[in-house]
C-alpha positions in Angstrom: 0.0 0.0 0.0 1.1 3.5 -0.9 1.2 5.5 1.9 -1.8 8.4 2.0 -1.6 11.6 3.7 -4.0 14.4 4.3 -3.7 18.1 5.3 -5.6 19.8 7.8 -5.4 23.5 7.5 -7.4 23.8 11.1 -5.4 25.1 13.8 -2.0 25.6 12.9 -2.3 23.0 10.4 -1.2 19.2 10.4 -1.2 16.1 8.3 -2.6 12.8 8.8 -0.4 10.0 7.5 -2.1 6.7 6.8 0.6 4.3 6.1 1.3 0.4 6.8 4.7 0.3 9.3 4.7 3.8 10.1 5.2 3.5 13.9 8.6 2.4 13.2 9.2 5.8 11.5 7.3 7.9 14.3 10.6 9.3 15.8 11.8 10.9 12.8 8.1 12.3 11.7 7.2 13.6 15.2 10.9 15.3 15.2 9.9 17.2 12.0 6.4 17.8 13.8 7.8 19.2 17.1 11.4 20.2 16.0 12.2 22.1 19.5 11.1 18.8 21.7 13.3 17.1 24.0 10.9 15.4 25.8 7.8 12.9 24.7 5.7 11.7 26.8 3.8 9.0 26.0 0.3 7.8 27.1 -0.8 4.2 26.6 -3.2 1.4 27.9 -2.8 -1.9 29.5 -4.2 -3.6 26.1 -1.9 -1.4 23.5 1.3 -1.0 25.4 2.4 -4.5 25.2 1.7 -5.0 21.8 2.8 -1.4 20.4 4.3 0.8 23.2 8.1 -0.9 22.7 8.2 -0.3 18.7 7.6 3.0 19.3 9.6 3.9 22.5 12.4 2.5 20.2 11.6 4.6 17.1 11.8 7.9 19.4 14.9 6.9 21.4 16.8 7.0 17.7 15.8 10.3 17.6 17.3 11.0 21.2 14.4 11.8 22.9 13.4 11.3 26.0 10.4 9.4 26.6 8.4 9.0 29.4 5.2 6.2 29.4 2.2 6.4 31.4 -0.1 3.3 31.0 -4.1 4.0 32.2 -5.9 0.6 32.9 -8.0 0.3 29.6 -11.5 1.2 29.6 -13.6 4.2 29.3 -13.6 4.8 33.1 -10.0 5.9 32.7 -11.0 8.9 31.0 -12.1 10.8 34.2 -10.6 13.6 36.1 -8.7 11.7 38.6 -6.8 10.7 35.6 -6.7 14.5 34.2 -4.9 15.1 37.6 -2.4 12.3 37.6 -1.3 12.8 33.7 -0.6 16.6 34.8 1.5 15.9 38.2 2.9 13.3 36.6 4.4 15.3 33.6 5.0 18.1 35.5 7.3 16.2 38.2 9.3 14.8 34.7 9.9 18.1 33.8 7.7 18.8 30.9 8.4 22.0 29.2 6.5 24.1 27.1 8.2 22.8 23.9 8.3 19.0 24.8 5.2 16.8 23.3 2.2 14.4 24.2 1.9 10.9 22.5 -1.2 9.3 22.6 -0.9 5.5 21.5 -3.8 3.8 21.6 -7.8 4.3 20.8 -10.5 7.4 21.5 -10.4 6.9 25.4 -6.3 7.8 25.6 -6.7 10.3 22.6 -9.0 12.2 24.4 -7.6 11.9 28.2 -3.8 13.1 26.2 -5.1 15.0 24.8 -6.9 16.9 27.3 -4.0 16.9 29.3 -1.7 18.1 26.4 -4.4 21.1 25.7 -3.9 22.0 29.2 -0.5 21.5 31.0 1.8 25.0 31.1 -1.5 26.2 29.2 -0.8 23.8 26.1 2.1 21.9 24.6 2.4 19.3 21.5 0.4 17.1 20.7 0.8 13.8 18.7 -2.2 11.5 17.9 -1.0 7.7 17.0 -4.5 5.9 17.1 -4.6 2.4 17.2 -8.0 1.0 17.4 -10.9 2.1 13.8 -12.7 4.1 16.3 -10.1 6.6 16.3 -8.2 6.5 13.6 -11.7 7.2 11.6 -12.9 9.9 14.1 -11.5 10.9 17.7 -7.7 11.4 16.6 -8.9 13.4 13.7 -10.4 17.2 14.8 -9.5 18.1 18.0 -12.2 17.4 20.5 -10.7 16.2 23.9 -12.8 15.1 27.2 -13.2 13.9 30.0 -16.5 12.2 31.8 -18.2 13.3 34.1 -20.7 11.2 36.4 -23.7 13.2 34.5 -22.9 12.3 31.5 -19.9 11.8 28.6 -17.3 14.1 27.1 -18.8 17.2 29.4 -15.4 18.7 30.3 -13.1 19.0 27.6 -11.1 21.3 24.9 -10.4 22.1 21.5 -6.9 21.1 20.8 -5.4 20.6 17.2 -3.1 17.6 17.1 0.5 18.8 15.3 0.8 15.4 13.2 -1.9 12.0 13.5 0.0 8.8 12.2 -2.3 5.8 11.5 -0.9 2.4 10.6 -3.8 0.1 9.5 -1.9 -2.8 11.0 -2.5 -2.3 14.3 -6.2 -3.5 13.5 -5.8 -7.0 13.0 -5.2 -6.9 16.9 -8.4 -5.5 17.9 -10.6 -8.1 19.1 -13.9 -8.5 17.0 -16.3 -6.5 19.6 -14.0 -3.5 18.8 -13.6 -3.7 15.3 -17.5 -3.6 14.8 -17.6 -0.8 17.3 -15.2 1.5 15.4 -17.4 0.1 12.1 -20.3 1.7 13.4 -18.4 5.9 13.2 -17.2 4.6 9.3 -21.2 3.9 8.8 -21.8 7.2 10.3 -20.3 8.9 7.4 -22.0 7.1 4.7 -25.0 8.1 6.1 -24.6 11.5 6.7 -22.3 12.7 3.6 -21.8 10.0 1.0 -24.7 7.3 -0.3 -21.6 5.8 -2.2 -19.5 5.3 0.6 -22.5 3.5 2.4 -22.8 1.0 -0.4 -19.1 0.2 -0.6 -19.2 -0.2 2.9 -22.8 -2.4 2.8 -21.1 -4.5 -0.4 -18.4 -5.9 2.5 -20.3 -7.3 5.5 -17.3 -8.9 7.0 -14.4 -7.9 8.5 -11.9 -9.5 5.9 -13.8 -7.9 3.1 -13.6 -4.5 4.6 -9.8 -4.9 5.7 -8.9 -6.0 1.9 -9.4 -2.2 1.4 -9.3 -0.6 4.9 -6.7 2.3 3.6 -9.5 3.1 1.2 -11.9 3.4 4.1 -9.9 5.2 6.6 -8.5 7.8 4.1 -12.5 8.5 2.8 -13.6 8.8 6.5 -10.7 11.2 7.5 -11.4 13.1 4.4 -15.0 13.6 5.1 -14.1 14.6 8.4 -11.5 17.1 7.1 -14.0 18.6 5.0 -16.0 19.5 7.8 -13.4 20.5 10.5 -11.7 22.6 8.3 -15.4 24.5 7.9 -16.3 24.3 11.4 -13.1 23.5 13.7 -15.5 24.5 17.0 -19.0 22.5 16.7 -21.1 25.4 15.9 -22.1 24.7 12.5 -21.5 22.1 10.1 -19.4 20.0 12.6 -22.8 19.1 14.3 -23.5 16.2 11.8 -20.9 14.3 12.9 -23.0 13.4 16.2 -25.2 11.7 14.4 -26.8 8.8 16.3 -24.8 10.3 19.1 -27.2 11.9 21.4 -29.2 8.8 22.2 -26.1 7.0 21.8 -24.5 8.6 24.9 -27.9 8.2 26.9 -27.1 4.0 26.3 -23.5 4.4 27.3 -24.5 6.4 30.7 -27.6 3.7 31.3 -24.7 1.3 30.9 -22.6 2.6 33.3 -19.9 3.1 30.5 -19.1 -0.3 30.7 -22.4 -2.7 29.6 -22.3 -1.0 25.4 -19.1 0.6 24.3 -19.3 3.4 22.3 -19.9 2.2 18.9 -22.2 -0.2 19.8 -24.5 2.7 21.4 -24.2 4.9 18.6 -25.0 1.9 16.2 -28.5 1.8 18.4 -28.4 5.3 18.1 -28.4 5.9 14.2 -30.9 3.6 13.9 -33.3 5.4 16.3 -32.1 8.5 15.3 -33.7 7.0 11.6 -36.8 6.2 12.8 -37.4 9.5 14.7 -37.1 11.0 11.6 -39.5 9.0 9.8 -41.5 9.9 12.8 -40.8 13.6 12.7 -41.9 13.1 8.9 -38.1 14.2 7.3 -36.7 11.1 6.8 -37.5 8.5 4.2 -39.5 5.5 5.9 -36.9 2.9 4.1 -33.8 4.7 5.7 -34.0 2.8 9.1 -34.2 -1.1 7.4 -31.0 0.4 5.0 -28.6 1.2 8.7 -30.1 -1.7 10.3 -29.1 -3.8 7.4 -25.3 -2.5 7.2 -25.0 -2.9 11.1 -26.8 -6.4 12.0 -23.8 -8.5 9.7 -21.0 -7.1 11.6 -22.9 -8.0 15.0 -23.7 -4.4 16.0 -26.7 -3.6 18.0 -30.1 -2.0 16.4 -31.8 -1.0 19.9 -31.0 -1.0 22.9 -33.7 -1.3 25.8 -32.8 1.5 28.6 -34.5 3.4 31.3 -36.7 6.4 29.6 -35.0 8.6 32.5 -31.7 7.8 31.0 -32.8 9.1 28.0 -34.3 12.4 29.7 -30.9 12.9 31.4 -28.8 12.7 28.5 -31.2 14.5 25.9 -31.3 17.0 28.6 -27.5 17.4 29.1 -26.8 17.2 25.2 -23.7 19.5 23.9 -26.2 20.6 21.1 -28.7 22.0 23.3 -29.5 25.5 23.3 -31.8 26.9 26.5 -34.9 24.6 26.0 -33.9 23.5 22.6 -31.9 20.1 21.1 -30.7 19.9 17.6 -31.2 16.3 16.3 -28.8 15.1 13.7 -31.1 13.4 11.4 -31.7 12.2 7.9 -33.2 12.9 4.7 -32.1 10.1 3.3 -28.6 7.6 3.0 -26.1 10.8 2.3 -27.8 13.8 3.0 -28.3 14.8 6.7 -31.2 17.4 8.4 -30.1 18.9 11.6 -33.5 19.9 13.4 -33.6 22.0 16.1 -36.9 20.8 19.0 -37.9 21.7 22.6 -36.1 19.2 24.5 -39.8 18.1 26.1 -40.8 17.8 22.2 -37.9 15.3 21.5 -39.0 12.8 24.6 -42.6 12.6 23.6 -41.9 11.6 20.4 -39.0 8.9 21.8 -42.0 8.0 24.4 -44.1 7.5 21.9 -41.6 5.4 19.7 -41.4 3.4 23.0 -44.8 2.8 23.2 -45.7 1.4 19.5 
């Protein structure tokens, strides 16, 4: 495979690099990225430091950094403040300087926890994104959202924080157990649905994971460039950027009635597109046939269509939602397969009609 690089002009610019092998390279490209570093440190997991954290310790050491790892216990209850605080004293008692750099090596929950930190230690230094699970490398590494949980709800505390340089080597995949790979399937759906009806049929044409890693560079390099498109238009989520949380309001209400733990996140946000869909077709905006075309795409990789929570779950998370306004809730919805319809609805509005869904 060629390698594939994109540029994104948000922030103070950056490239992703898509290329098979390139964390053996990282020292030299995250030199050229942070030129005045002398320090990296790196943040990790218990699942991806084993399997990746030596390859590239080794790749910066050639470079004469020096590296520093912190490994969090994988999960999504790592990425809480408690953590926040130990990243920060931790870096600062290594000595972290204004020009040294932030590696985050591994999937959306260390991306966002690094990355938070790295927006936010001595009021910002470097930051390099090296994702390793599809989840990420399709969406959280790429834009510059960072959070944190909070016990109300997910991603409540957080920053905007450009990444200086996001390296993605496909092979790290074919570790990800099954569960995950599905998950990070559901985000690549995601853009089919709301930007490119083509996409979604190359995507639907592959129901299994072989077919879709036979041309997974073609995949991640079409969902970073969507993504591109729409950061570079709206780098702070008050526009355009909004689509992107498709399926993610109700998604977020599964995860918190999970306790974070019972439906990662792209299996909630897989329930959520799909009831997203038929909200519309409730609402009257969306075509009736939309909902059967998701659920169609998701069911063969073993993602969830619904999931069965606690109404109040939904009424604290629809209720919490970054896209409210005052009383109001935009709802990322559908047309149709490729064109998305953000609609903005009193929040008491939007939980009738889910009631009333429940109800049928």
């Amino acid at each position: 495979m060629d390698a594939m690089t994109l540029h994104v002009s948000a922030g103070g610019g950056y490239d992703i690099l898509i290329d098979h092998g390139v964390l053996d390279r990282a020292g030299g490209l995250i030199k050229a990225a942070l030129p005045r570093a002398k320090r990296l440190f790196v943040v990790t997991d218990t699942n991806v430091s084993p399997l990746y954290g030596p390859r590239l310790v080794a790749s910066l050491e050639i470079e004469s950094f020096e590296v520093h790892t912190y490994v969090l216990p994988a999960g999504e209850t790592s990425k809480s403040a408690s953590n926040l605080v130990a990243l920060w004293e931790w870096m600062t008692a290594h000595g972290v300087t204004r020009t040294d750099g932030v590696v985050a090596l591994g999937g959306g929950v260390v991306g966002d926890l690094a990355g938070f930190a790295a927006s936010t230690v001595l009021r910002g230094v470097g930051l390099v994104q090296i994702p390793t699970t599809l989840l990420s490398q399709v969406d959280s590494s790429v834009g510059g959202k960072t959070a944190i949980d909070l016990a109300t709800g997910k991603n409540l505390a957080g920053t905007f924080t450009q990444p200086r340089l996001v390296l993605m080597d496909p092979e790290t995949l074919r570790t990800l157990p099954d569960r995950e790979f599905a998950a990070g399937m559901a985000e690549v759906v995601k853009y089919g649905c709301i930007w490119d009806a083509a996409f979604f049929a190359f995507l639907k044409a592959r129901p299994s994971r072989e077919a879709l890693m036979a041309d997974i560079a073609h995949i991640l390099h079409t969902c970073c460039e969507i993504k591109r498109q729409v950061v570079e238009t709206d780098e702070h989520d008050t526009g355009l950027r909004m689509i992107l949380n498709f399926g993610h309001t109700l998604g977020h209400a599964y995860e918190l009635a999970g306790g974070y733990t019972r439906w990662i996140h792209g299996e909630a946000v897989a329930a959520g597109m799909v009831t997203a869909a038929k909200l519309g077709v409730a609402q009257g905006v969306t075509d009736p046939d939309v909902p059967g075309q998701i659920e169609a795409i998701l069911s063969p990789l073993g993602l969830p269509t619904a999931i069965d929570c606690d109404f109040s779950d939904l009424e604290k998370a629809v209720g919490i939602d970054k896209k409210s306004a005052g009383d109001d809730v935009t709802l990322i919805l559908l047309e149709k397969i490729g064109a998305v319809l953000p609609l903005k609805l009193p929040k008491a509005q939007v939980l009738d009609v889910l009631a009333e869904m429940r109800g049928r």
